[in-house]
N, C-alpha and C positions, 0 to 999 in steps of 0.2 A: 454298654461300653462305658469305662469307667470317663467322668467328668474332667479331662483334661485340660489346661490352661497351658495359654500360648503367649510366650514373652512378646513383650510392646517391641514392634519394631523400630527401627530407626527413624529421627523426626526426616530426615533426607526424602526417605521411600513414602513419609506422607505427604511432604509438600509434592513429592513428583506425583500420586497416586492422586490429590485432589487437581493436580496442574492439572494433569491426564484429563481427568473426568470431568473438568471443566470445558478447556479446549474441543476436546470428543464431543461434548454435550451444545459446544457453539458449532461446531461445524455438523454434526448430522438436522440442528434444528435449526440453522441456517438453509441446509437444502429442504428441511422439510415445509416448516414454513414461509419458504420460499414459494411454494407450491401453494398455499395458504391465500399469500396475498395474491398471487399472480390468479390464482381460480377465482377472485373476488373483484377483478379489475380488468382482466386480460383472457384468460382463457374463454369466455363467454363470445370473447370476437373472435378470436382464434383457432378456435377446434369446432364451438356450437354455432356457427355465421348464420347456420341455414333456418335458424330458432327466432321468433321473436326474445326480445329482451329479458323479459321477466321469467319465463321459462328457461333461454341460456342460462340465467345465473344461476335457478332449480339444476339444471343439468351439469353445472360447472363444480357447483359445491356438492353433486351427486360424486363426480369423480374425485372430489378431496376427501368427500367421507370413507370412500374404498379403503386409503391409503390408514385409518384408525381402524377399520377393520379387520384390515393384517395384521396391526398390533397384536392382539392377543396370542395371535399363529405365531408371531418371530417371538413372544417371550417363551412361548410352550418349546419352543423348537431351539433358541438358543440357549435359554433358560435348561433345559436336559444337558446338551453338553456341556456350558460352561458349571453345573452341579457335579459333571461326573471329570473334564478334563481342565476344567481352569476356567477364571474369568478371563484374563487375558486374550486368550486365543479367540476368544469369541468376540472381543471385544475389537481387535485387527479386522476377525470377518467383516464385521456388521460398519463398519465404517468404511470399510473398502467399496461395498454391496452399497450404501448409502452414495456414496461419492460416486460410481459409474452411474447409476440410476439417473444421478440428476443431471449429468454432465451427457447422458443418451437425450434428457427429455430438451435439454440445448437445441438437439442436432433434428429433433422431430416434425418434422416434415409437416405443414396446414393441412385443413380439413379442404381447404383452396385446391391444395397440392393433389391431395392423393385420397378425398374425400372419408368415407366412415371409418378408413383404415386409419387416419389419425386419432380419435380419441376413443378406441380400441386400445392400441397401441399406446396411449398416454395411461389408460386405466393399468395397464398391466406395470407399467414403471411407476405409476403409485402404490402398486401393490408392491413390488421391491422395497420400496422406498418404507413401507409400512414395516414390513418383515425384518429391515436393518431396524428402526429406528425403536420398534418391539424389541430387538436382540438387545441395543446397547444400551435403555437407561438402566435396568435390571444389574448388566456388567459394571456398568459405571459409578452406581450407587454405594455397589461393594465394594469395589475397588479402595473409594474412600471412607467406608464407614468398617469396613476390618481391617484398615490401616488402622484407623483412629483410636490410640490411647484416651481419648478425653474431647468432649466438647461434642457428642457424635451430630449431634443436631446441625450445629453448625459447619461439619467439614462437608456430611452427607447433602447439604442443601446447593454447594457450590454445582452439583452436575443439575439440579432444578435451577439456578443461579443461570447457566448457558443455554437455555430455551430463551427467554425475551432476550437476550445477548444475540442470539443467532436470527432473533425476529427484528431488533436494531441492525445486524450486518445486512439481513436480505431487506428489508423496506428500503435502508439505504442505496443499495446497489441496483434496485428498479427504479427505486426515485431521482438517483441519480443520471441512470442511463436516460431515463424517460426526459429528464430537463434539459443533457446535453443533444439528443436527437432529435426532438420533437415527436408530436404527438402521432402524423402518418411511419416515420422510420420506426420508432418504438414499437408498434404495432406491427410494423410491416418483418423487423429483424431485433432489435433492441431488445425486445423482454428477454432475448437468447443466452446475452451475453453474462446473469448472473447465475445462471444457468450453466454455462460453459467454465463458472469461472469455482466451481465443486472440485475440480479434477486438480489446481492448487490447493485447497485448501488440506484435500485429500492427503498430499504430500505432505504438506504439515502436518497433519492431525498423525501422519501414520508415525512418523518421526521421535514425536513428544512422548507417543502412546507407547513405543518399542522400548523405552526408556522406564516400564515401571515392572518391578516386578510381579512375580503373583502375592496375591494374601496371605499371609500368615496364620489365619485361621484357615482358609481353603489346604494350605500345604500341612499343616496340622490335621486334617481330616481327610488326605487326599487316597490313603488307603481305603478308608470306609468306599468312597465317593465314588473308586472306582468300579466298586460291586457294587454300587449304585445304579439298578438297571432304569428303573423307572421313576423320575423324582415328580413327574406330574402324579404318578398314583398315590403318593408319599403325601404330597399335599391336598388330594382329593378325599382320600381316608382318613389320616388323621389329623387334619386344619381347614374343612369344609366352611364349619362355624365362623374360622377368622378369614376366609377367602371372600364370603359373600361379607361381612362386615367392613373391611379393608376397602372390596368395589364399592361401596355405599357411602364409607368415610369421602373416598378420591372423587365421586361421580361429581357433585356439585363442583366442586373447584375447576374441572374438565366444563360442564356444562356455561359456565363462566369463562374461560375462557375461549372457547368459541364463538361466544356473543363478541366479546370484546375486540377478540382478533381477526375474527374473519366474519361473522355476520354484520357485525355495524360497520367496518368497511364499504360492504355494497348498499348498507343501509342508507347510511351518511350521501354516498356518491347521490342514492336514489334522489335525497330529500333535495339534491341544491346545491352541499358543497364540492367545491371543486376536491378532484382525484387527489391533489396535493397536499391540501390542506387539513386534508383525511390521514395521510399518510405521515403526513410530517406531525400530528396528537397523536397517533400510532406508538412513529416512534421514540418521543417524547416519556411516553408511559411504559415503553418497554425497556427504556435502557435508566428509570428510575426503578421499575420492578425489582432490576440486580440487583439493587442494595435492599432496598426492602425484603424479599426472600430470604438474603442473609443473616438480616438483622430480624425479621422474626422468626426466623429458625435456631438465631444464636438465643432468644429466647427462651423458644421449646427448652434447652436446655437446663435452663432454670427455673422453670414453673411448668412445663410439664408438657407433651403435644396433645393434649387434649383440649386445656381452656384456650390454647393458641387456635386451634381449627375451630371448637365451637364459637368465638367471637369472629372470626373471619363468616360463617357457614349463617348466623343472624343477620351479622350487619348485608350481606351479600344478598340478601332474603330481603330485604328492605332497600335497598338500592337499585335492585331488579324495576322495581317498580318507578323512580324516577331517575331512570337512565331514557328512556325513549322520549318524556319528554325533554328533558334537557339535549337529546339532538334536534327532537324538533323545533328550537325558540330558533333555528335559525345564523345561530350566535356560534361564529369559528373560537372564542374562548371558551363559551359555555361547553361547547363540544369535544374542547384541549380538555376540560376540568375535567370532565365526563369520563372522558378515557384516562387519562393520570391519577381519581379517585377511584376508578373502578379496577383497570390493572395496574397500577402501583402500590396504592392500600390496602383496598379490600383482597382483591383476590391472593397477593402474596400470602396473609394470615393464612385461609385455607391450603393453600399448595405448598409454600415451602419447608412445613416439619414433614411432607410425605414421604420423603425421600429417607429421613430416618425411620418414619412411622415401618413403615413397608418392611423393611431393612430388619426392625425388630421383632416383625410378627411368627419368622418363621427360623426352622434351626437350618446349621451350618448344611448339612445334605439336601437339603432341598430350597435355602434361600434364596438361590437366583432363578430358580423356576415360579417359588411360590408369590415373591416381592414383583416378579415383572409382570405374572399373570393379574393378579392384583390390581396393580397402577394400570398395562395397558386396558382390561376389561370396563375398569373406569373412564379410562382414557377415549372411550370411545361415543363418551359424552361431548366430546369437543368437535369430533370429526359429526356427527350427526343431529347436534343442535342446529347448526348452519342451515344445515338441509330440510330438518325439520319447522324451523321461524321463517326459510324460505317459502316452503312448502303453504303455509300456514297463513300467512302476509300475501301469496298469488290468489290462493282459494277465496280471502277476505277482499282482495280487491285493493292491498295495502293498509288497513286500519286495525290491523290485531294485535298493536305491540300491547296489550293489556294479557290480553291469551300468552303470550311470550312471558308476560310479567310472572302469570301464575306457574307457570312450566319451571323456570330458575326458581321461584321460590320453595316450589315441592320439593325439586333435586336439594335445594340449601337443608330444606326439612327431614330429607333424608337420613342425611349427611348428619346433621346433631344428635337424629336419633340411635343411629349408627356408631357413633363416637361415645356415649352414653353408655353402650354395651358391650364395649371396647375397657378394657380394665388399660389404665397408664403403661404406656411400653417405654416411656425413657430411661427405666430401671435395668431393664435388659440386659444382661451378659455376653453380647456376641463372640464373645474369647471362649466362653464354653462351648468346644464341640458338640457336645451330645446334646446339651438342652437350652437353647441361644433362645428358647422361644419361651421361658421357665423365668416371670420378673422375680428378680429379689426384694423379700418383701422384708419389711421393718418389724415393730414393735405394735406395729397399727394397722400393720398389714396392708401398709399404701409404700406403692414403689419408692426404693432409695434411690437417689442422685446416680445416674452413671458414674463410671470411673473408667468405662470400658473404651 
């Protein structure tokens, strides 16, 4: 297919297009890690009563890792059709599917009530909730980075920008409930209500999102696309090599933030501090994250997303190791610094060029299948870390944050070497239909500056 280029769109359809995908990217991971925190503070009383402690909380972050399991399903399975019928459309789905999901898990009945059939029934709407939240970073990413005339690093990070954005609105709105009702109401009905309160945002998110149109390069390649029977074969056959390097670049930054958002949660509570005080460094370092993200992603643009992730993916490798003691001194600042060095600084560096990284690896007929298989397969570092330093910390009796220490440093280790073998992708062409995965190369034969 001869190498077509596709005029820059209007600057209108990119601020709508990263609104979109921002907005979209705070309200599904608003419900998702809503889910997050609630499995690390609440669920354990609520679905697992019948479990001693330590073991509920094994069984509580068992059913949040479900929900990163499904990832890779909903990018396989949105991922197809938004390749062959549009992002957009898939992108309505998956936020729709997101939004009932968690506005059902509101209404879900105790393990009190209606005993094993409640967290049954909650595993299956984290698997919903999985399959949306797989569908739409995939959509969302595109959305904004085949808008994007210029800067892609920084437009495409805005949809990674609305995860701690959606982890600030839900920590807010449990910690809120939980101050205004106390501690037996909260428990007893309270955790419901941010829960219940998906089904607005829902309305929103659907509103802003109806408002963007398709891509430019998607409508430019929409003929190909639709004889596009199979886009996961497309990336299984001939982008094998960048599929498993891709999950290798993402794993540690995933593995990373599982620690930080949801296993030192129940850690922290374990050691002494009070639920609040937890929650309140939480959200501290998540709504500092936004900017960070941004800004090392506006980065990557300029020096490249390779040294951006490999200095996030060392220092992360080193910090692994004095994070547990720094919850352990006991010290609700040492423990604010903890969480605001580790997701605010660190981990931003690995996570937020992913969003263009992904985006670049693969061409126009198969980028939203190849980009979401990608990030969720890595992605599933975040959902199973938890369960695994849970796992790991009951077996020990409580004393293995060392074991823990070496587990994040491997993933960090991965992750450089992985990057390493990755040739610079911010040279990329995404306007080229046929070969968006083909960097243009210099006089030196190292990527030129976007322009795309």
């Amino acid at each position: 297919m001869p190498n077509l280029s596709v005029a820059p769109p209007h600057r209108i359809q990119l601020r709508r297009a990263v609104t979109s995908s921002f907005v979209g990217s705070v309200i599904e991971y608003y419900d998702f890690l809503l889910y997050a925190t609630a499995s690390a503070v609440i669920f354990s009383k609520v679905f697992f009563s019948s479990l001693d402690p330590l073991t509920a909380t094994v069984a509580s972050f068992g059913t949040f890792a479900t929900g990163y399991l499904a990832r890779p399903l909903g990018g396989v399975i949105f991922g197809h059709f938004g390749d062959r019928l549009g992002r957009k459309r898939m992108l309505v789905l998956t936020m729709t599917l997101m939004g009932v999901a968690s506005f059902l898990i509101g209404l879900l009945p105790t393990y009190a009530q209606i005993g094993s059939l409640a967290p049954i029934v909650l595993v299956v709407l984290r698997v919903l909730q999985g399959l949306a939240v797989g569908g739409e970073w995939g959509g969302a990413v595109l959305m904004s980075a085949e808008h994007a005339t210029s800067r892609r690093g920084l437009w495409a990070s805005f949809t990674n920008a609305g995860a701690p954005f959606g982890m600030v609105l839900s920590t807010a709105a449990l910690t809120g409930t939980g101050a205004l009702l106390g501690e037996q109401a909260f428990l007893s009905w309270g955790w419901r209500v941010p829960f219940l309160l998906s089904i607005v945002l829902l309305v929103v998110g659907l509103f802003v999102r109806l408002r963007v149109e398709e891509t430019p390069v998607f409508e430019a390649a929409k003929t190909e696309a639709s004889r596009q029977k199979a886009p996961l074969l497309d990336v299984l056959h001939n982008h094998p090599k960048t599929l498993l390097l891709g999950v290798g670049v993402g794993l540690s930054a995933f593995v990373a933030q599982g620690t930080l958002t949801t296993y030192l949660i129940a850690y922290g509570v374990r050691a002494g501090f009070p639920r609040q005080d937890v929650l309140n460094g939480l959200t501290l370092s998540s709504a500092l994250a936004v900017l960070s993200i941004v800004g090392w992603s506006a980065l990557s643009d300029r020096v490249g997303r390779r040294p951006v992730v490999l200095t996030g993916a060392v220092l992360m490798a080193v910090f692994g190791f004095v994070l547990f003691p720094m919850v352990d001194s006991g010290s609700t600042a040492v423990l604010t610094i903890a969480l605001v060095l580790g997701q605010s600084v660190l981990h931003p560096l690995m996570y937020g060029p992913l969003a263009a990284l992904y985006t670049e690896l693969f061409t126009t007929r198969s980028r939203y299948t190849g980009a979401s298989l990608g990030y969720q397969i890595a992605g599933l570092g975040a959902g199973l870390a938890p369960l695994l330093f849970a796992q790991v910390d009951a077996s020990s009796g409580g004393g293995a944050t060392t074991t823990i220490s070496v587990i994040i440093a491997a993933a960090c280790l991965l992750t450089v070497v992985c990057v390493l073998a990755l040739r610079e992708t911010s040279g990329h062409d995404l306007t080229s239909v046929a070969s968006a995965a083909t960097p243009q190369t210099g006089a030196a034969g190292t990527a030129k500056p976007s322009t795309t």
